[in-house]
DOROZA-38446 format. One record per residue: residue number from 1; x, y, z of N, C-alpha, C in turn; residue in one letter; chain. Coordinates in Angstrom, 1 decimal. Layout:
// residues N
 resi    n_X    n_Y    n_Z   ca_X   ca_Y   ca_Z    c_X    c_Y    c_Z resn chain
  NUM      X      Y      Z      X      Y      Z      X      Y      Z    A     A
...
// end
This chain:
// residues 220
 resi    n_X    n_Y    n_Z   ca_X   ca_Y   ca_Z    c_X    c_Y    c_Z resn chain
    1  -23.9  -10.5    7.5  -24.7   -9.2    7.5  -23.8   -8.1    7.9    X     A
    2  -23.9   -6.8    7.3  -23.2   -5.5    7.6  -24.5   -4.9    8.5    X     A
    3  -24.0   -4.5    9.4  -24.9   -3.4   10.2  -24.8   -2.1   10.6    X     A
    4  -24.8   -0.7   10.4  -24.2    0.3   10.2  -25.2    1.1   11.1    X     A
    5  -24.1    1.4   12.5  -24.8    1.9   14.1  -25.8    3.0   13.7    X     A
    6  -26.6    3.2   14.6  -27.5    4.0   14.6  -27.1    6.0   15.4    X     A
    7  -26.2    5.6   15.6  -25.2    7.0   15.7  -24.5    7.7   14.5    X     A
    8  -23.9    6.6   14.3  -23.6    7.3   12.7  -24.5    7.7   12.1    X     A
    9  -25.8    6.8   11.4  -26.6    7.4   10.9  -26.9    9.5   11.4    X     A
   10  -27.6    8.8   12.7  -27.6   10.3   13.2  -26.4   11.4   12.6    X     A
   11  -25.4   11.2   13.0  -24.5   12.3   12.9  -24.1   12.2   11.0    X     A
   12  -24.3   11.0   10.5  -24.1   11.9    9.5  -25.3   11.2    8.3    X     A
   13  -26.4   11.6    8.0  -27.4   11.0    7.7  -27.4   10.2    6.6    X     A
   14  -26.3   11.2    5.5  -26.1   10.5    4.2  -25.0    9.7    4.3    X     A
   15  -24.4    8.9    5.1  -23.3    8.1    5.0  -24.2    6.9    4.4    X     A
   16  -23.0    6.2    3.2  -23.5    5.3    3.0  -21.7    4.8    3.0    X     A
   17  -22.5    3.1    2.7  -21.1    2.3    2.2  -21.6    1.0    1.5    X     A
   18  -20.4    0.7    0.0  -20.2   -0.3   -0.8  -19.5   -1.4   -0.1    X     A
   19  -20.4   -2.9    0.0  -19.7   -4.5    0.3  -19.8   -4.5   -1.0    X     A
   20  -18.6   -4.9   -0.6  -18.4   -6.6   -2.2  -17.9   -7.7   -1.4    X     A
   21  -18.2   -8.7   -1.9  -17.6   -9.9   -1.2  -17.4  -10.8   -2.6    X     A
   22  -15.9  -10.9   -2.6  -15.4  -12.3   -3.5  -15.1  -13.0   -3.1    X     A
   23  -15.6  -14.1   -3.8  -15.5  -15.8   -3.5  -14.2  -16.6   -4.7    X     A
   24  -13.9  -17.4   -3.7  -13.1  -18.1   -4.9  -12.0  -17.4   -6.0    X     A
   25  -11.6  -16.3   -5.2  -10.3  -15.5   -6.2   -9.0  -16.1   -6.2    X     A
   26   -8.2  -15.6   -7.3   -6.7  -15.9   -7.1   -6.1  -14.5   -6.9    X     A
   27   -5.1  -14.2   -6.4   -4.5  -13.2   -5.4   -3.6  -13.3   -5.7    X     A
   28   -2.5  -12.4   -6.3   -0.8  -13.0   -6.4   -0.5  -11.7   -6.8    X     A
   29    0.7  -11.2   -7.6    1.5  -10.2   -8.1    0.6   -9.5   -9.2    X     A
   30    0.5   -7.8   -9.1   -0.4   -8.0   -9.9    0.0   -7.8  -11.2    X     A
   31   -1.0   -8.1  -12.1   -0.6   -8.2  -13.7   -0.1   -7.2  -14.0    X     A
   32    0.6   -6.7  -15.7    1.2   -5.9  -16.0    0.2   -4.7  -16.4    X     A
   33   -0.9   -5.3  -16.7   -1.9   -4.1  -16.9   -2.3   -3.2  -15.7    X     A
   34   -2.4   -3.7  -14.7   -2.8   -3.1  -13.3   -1.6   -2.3  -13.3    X     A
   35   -0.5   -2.8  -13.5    0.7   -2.1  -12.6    0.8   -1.1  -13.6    X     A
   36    0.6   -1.1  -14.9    0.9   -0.2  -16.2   -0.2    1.1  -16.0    X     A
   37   -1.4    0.5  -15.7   -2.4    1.7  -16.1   -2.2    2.5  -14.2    X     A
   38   -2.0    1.9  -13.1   -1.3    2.7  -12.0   -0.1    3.4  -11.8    X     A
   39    0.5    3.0  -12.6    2.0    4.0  -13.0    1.7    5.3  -14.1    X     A
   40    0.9    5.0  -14.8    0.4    6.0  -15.4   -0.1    7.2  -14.3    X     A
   41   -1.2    6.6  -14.0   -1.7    7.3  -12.5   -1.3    8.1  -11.9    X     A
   42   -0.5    7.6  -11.4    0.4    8.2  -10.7    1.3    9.3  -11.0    X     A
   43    2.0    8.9  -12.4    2.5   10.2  -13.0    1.7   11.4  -13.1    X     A
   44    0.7   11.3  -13.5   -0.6   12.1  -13.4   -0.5   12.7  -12.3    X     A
   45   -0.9   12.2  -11.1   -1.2   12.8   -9.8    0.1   13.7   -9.4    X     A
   46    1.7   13.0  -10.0    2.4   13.8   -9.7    2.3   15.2  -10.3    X     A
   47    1.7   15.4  -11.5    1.9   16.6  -12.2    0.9   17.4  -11.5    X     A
   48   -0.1   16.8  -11.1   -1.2   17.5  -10.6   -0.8   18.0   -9.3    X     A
   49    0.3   17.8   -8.6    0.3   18.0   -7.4    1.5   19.4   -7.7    X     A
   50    2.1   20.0   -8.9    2.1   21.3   -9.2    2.0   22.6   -9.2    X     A
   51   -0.1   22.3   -8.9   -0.8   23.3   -8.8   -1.8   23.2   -8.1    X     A
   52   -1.7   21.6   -7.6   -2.9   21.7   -6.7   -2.3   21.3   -5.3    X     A
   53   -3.5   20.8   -4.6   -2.9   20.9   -2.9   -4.0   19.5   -2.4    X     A
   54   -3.5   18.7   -1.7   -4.6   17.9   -1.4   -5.9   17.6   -1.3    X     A
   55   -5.8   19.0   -0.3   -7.2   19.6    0.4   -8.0   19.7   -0.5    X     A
   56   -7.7   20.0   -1.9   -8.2   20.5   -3.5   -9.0   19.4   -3.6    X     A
   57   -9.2   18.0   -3.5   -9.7   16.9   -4.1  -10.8   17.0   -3.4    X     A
   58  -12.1   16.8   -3.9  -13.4   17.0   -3.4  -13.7   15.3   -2.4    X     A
   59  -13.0   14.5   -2.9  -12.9   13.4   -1.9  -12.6   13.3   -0.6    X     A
   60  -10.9   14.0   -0.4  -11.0   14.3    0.6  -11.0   15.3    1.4    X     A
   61  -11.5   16.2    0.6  -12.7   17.1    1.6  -13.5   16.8    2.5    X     A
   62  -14.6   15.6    1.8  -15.5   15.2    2.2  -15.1   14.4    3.2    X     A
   63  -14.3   13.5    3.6  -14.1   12.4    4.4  -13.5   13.4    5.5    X     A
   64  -12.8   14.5    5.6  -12.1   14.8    6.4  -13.6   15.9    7.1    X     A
   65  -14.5   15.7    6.6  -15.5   16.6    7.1  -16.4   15.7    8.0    X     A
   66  -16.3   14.3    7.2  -17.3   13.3    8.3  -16.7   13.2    8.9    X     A
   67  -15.1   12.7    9.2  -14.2   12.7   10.6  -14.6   13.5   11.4    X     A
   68  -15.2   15.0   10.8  -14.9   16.1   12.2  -16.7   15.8   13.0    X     A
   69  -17.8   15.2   12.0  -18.9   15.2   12.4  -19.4   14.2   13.4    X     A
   70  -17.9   13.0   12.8  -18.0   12.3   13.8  -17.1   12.1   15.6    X     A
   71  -16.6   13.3   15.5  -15.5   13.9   16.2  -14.4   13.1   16.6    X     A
   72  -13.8   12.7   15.0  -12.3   12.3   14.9  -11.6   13.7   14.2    X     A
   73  -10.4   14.0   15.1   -9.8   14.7   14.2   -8.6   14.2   13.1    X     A
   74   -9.4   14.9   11.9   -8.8   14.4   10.5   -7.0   15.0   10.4    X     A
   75   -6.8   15.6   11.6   -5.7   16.1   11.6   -4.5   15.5   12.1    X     A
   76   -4.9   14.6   13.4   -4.5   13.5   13.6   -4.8   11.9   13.6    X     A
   77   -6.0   12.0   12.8   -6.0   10.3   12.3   -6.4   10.9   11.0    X     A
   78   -5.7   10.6   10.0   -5.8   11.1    8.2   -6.7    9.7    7.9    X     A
   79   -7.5    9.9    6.9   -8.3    9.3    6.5   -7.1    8.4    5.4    X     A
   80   -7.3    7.0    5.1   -6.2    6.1    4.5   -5.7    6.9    3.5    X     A
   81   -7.0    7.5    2.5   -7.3    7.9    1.1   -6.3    9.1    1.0    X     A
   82   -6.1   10.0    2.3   -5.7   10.7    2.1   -4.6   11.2    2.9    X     A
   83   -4.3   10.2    3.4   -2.5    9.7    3.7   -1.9    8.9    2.2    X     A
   84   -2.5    8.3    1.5   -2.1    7.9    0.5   -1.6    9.0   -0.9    X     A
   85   -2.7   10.3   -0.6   -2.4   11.0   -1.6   -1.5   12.0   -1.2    X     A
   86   -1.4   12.2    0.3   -0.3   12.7    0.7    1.0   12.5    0.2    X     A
   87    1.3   10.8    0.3    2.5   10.5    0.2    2.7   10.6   -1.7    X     A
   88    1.9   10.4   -2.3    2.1   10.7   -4.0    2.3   12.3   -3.9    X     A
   89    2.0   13.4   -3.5    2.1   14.3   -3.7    2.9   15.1   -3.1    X     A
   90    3.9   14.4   -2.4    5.0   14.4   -2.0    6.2   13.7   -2.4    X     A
   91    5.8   13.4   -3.2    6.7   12.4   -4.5    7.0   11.7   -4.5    X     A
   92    6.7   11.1   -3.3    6.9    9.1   -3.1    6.5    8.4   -3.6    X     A
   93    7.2    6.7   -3.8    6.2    5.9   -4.3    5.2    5.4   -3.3    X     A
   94    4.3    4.5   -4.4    3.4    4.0   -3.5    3.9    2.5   -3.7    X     A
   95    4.2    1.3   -2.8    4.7    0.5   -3.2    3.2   -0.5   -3.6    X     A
   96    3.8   -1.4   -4.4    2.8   -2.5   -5.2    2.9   -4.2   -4.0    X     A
   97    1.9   -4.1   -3.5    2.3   -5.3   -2.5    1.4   -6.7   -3.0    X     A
   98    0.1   -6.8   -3.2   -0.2   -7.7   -4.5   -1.9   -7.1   -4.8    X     A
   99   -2.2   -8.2   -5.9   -3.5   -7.5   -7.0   -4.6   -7.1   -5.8    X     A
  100   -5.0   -7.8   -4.9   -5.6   -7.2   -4.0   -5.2   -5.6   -3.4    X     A
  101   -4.5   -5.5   -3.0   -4.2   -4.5   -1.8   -4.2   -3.1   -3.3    X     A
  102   -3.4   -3.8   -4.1   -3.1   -2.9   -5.5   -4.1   -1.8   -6.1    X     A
  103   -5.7   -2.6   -6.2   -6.2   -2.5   -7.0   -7.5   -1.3   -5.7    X     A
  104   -7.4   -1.6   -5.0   -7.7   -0.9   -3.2   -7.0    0.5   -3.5    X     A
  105   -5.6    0.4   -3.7   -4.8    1.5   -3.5   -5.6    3.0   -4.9    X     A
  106   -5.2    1.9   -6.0   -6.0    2.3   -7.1   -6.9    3.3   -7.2    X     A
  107   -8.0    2.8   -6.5   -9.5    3.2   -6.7   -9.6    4.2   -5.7    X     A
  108   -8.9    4.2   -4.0   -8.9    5.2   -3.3   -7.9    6.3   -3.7    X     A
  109   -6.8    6.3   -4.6   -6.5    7.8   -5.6   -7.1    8.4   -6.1    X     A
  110   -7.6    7.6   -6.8   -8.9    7.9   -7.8  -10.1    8.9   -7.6    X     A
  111  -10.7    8.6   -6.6  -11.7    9.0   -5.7  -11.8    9.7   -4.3    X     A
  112  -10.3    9.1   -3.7  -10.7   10.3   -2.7  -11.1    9.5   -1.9    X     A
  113  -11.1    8.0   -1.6  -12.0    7.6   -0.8  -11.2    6.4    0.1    X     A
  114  -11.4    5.9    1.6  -11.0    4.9    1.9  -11.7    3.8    1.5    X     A
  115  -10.8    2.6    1.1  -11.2    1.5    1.1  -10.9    0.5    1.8    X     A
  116  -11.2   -0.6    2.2  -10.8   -2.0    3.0  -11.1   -3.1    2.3    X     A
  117   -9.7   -3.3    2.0   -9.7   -5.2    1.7   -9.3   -6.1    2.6    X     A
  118  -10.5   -7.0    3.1  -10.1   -8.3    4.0  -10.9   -9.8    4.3    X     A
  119   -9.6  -10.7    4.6   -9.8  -11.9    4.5  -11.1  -12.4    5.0    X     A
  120  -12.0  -12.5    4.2  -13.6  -13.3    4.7  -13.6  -14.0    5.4    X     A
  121  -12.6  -14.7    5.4  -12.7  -16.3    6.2  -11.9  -15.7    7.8    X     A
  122  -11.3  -15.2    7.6  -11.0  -14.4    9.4  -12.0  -13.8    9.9    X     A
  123  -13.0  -13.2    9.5  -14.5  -12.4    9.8  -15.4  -13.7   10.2    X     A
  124  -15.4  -13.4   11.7  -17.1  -14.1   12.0  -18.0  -13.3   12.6    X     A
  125  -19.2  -14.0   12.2  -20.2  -13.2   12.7  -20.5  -12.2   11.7    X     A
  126  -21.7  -11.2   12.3  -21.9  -10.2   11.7  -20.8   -9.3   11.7    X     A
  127  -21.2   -8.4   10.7  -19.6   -7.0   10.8  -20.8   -5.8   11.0    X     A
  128  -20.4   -5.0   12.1  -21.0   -3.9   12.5  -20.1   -2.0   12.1    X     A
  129  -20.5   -1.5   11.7  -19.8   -0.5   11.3  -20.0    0.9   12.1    X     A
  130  -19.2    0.7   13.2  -19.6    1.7   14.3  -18.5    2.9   14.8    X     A
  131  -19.0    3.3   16.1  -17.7    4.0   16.7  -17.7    3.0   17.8    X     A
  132  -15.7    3.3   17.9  -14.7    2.5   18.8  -15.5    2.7   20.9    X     A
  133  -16.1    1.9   21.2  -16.0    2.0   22.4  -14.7    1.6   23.4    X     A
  134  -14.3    1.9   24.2  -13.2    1.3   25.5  -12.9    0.2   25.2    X     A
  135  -11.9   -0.1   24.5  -11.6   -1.6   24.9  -11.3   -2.2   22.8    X     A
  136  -11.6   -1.5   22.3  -11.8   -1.9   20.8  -10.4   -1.4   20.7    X     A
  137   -9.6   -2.1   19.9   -8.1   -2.1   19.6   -7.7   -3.4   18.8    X     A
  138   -6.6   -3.3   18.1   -6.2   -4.1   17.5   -4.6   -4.0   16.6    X     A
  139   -3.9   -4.5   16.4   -2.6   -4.8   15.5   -2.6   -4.0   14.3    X     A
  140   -2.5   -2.9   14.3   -2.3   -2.4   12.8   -1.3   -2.6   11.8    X     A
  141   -1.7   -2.7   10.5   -0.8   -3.5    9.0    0.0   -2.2    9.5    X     A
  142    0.4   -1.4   10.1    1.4   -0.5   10.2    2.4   -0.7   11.6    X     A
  143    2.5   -1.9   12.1    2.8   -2.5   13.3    2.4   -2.2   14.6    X     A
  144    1.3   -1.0   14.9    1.7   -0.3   16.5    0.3   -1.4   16.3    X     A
  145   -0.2   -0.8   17.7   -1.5   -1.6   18.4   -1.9    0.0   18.6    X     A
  146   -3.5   -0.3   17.6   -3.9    1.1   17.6   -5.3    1.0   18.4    X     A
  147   -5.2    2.3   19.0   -7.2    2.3   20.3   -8.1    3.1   19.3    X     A
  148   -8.8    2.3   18.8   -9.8    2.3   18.4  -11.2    2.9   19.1    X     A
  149  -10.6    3.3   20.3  -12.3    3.9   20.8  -12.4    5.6   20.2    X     A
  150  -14.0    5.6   19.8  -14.2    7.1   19.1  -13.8    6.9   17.9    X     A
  151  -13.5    6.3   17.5  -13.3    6.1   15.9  -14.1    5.1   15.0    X     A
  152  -14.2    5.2   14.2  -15.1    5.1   13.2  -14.2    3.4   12.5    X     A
  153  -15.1    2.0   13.2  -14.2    1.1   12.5  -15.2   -0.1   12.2    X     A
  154  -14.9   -1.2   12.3  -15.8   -2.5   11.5  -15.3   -3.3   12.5    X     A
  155  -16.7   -4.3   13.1  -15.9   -5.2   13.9  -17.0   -6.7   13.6    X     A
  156  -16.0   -7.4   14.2  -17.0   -8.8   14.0  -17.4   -9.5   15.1    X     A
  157  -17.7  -10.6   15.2  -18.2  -11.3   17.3  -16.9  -11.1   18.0    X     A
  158  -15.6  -11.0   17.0  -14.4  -11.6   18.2  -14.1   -9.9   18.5    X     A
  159  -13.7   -9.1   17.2  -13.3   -7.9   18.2  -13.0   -6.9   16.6    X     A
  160  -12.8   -5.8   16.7  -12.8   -5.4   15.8  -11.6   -5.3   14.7    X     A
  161  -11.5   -4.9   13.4  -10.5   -5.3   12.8  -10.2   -4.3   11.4    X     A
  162  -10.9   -3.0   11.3  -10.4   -2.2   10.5  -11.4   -0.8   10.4    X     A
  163  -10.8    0.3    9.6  -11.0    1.8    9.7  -10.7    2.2    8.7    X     A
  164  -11.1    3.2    8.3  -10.9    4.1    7.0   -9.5    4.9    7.9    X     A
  165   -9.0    4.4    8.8   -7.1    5.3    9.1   -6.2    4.0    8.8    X     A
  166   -6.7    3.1    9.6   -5.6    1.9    8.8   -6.9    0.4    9.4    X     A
  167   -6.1   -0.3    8.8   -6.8   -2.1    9.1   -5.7   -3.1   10.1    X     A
  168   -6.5   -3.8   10.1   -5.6   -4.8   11.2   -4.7   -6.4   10.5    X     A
  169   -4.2   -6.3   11.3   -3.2   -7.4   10.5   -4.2   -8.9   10.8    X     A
  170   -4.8   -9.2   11.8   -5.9  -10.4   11.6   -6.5  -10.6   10.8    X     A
  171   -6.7   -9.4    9.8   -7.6   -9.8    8.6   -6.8   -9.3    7.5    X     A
  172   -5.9   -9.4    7.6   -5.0   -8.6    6.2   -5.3   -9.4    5.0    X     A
  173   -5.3   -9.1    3.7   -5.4   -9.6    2.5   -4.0  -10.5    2.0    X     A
  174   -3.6  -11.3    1.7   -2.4  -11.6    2.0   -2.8  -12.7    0.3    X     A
  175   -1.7  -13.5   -0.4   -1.8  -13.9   -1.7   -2.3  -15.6   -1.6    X     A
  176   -2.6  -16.4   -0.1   -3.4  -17.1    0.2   -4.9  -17.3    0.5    X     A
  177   -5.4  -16.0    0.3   -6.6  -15.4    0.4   -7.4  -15.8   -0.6    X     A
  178   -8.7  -16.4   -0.2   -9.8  -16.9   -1.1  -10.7  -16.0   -1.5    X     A
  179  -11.3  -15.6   -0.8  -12.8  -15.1    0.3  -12.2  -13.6    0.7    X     A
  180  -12.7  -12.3    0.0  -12.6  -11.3    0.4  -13.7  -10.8    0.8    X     A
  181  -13.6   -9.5    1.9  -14.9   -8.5    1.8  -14.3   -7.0    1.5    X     A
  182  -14.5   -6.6    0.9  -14.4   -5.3    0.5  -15.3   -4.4    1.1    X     A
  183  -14.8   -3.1    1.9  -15.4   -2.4    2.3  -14.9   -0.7    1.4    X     A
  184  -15.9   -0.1    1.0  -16.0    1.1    0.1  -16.4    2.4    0.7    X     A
  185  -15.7    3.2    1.2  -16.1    4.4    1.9  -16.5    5.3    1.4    X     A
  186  -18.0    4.9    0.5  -18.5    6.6   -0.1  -18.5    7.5    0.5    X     A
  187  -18.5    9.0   -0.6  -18.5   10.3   -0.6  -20.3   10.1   -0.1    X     A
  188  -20.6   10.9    1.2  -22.0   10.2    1.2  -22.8   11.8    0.6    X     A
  189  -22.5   12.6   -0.3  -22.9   13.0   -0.9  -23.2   12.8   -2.2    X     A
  190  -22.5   11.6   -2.9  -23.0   10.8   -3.9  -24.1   10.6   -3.8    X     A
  191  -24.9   10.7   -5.5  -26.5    9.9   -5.2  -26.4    8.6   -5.0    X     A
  192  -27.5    7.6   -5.0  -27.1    6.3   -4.3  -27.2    6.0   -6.3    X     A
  193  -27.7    6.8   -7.1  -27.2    5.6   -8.6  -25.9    5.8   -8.7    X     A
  194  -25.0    6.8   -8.7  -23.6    7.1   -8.9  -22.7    6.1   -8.0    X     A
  195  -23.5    6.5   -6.7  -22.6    4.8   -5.9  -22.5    3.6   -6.2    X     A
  196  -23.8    3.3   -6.9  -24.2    1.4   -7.5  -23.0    1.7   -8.6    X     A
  197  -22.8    2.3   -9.6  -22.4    2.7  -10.8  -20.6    2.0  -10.1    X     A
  198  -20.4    3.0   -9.6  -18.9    3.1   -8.7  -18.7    1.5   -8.2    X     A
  199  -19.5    1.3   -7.3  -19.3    0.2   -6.8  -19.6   -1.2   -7.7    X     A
  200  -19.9   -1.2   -8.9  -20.1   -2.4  -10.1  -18.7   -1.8  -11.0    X     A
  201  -17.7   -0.6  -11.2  -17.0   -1.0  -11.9  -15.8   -1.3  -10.9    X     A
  202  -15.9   -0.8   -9.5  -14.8   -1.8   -8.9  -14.8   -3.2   -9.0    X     A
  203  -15.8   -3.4   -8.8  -16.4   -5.2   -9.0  -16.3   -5.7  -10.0    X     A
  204  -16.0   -5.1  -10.8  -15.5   -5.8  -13.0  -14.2   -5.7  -12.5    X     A
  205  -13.5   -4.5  -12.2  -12.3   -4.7  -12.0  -11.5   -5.9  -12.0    X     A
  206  -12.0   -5.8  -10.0  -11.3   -6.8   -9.2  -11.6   -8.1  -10.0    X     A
  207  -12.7   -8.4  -10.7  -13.1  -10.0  -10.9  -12.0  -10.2  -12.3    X     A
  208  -12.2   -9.5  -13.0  -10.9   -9.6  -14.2   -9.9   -9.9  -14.1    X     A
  209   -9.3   -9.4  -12.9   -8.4   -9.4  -12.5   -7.9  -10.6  -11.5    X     A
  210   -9.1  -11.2  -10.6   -9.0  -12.3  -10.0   -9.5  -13.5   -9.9    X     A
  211  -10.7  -13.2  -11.2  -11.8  -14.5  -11.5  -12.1  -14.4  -10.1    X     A
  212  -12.7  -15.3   -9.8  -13.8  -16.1   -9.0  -15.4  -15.2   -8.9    X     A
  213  -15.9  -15.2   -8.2  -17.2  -14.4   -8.2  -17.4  -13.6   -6.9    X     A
  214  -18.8  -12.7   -7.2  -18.6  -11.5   -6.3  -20.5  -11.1   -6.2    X     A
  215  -21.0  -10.4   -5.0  -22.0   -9.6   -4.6  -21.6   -8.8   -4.4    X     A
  216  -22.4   -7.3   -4.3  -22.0   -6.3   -4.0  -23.5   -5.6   -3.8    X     A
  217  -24.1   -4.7   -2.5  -24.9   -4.0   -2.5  -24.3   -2.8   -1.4    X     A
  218  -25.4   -1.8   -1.4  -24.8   -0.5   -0.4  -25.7   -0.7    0.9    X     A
  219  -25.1   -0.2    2.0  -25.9   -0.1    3.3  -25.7    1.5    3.6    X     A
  220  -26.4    1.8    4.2  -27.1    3.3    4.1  -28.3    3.7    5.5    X     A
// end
C-alpha cells in the first residue's frame, strides 16, 4: 500500500502521484531503440537550450514551486528532473546506466518531472510518502549519506529510501532486479485523465521494453 501524509495533502491539495509496479522484468543494457530515440532527445534539448532557460519548462516550474510550499528550498535541493535538465543544458551527457534507470531518465526530460525506480523486493511494508522527520536519512546513489528530515521522501517499516532530489542505494534498480516500483512525480496541476493517460504510456513503455507485467494507479 502507498500512503500519501496528511500534511502534504494540506499544503499542497492537488499533489498527486503515479505507482507502477513490475513484476517479473528483465533489466539489462538498453536496446538500441531506447538508446536511439534518447539520443535524438537529447539533441533536441540541446538546441532548445539556445533560447530557452530551464526555468522556461512548465515542469519545472511547477515542482520547484511545490518544493517552496512544502518549505524545501528548490535552490538547494534541485528537484532530480531538474538537475537532470540542468546538466543537458549545459551540454553534458547524460550517461546510459541500464533499461530501467534509462527509460526513468527519459520520461523525466520529457516532462519535467521526478521519477523513482526501485527494487520491490528491498521495500517492506507499506511505503508512506511524507516529510523527513529527525532521524530519516539514508545512502544516496550519489555516495554521501543524505538527512532527509523536511524533505519530501518515501519510506518503508525499515527506514526511508528515496525523494524527488535523489534515491538511496538500498533500493537501487540494478540489472538483477525482478520486481520494480515506480514512483511518478506529477505536475499536480494535471487533470487526473491526463495523469492516467501519462502514467499507461510509461507503463507500455517500460513493459516492451522489459516484458514481464505491471499495475499502475494514482494516489492523490
Amino acid at each position: 500500500m502507498i500512503i500519501l501524509a496528511e500534511d502534504i495533502k494540506r499544503l499542497v491539495p492537488s499533489f498527486k502521484m503515479g505507482v507502477i509496479l513490475y513484476h517479473d522484468i528483465v533489466i539489462e543494457e538498453s536496446p538500441q531503440m531506447l538508446r536511439g530515440r534518447f539520443q535524438l532527445f537529447l539533441e533536441s534539448l540541446k538546441l532548445d537550450a539556445l533560447d530557452k532557460s530551464v526555468a522556461d519548462h512548465p515542469g519545472i516550474q511547477e515542482w520547484r514551486q511545490v518544493f517552496k510550499k512544502l518549505s524545501m528550498d528548490p535552490s538547494r535541493y534541485r528537484p532530480s528532473s531538474e538537475a537532470l535538465l540542468r546538466r543537458v543544458y549545459g551540454g553534458k551527457d547524460v550517461a546510459l546506466v541500464n533499461s530501467a534507470v534509462d527509460v526513468n531518465n527519459f520520461f523525466s526530460l520529457q516532462y519535467g518531472i521526478p521519477l523513482g525506480i526501485y527494487n520491490a523486493d528491498a521495500i517492506h511494508g507499506d511505503v508512506e510518502i511524507k516529510i523527513g522527520a529527525p532521524g530519516d536519512q539514508y545512502e544516496g546513489l550519489n555516495g554521501r549519506l543524505m538527512n532527509m528530515e523536511g524533505k519530501l521522501l518515501s519510506k518503508d517499516e525499515n527506514s526511508a529510501f528515496g525523494s524527488p532530489i535523489v534515491d538511496s542505494k538500498r533500493t537501487m534498480t540494478e540489472e538483477q532486479v525482478k520486481n520494480t516500483l515506480q514512483l511518478v512525480y506529477l505536475r499536480p496541476s494535471m487533470p487526473e485523465d491526463e495523469a492516467e493517460r501519462l502514467l499507461k504510456a510509461i507503463e507500455k513503455m517500460f513493459i516492451q521494453i522489459h516484458g514481464g507485467s505491471s499495475e499502475s494507479f494514482l494516489i492523490q
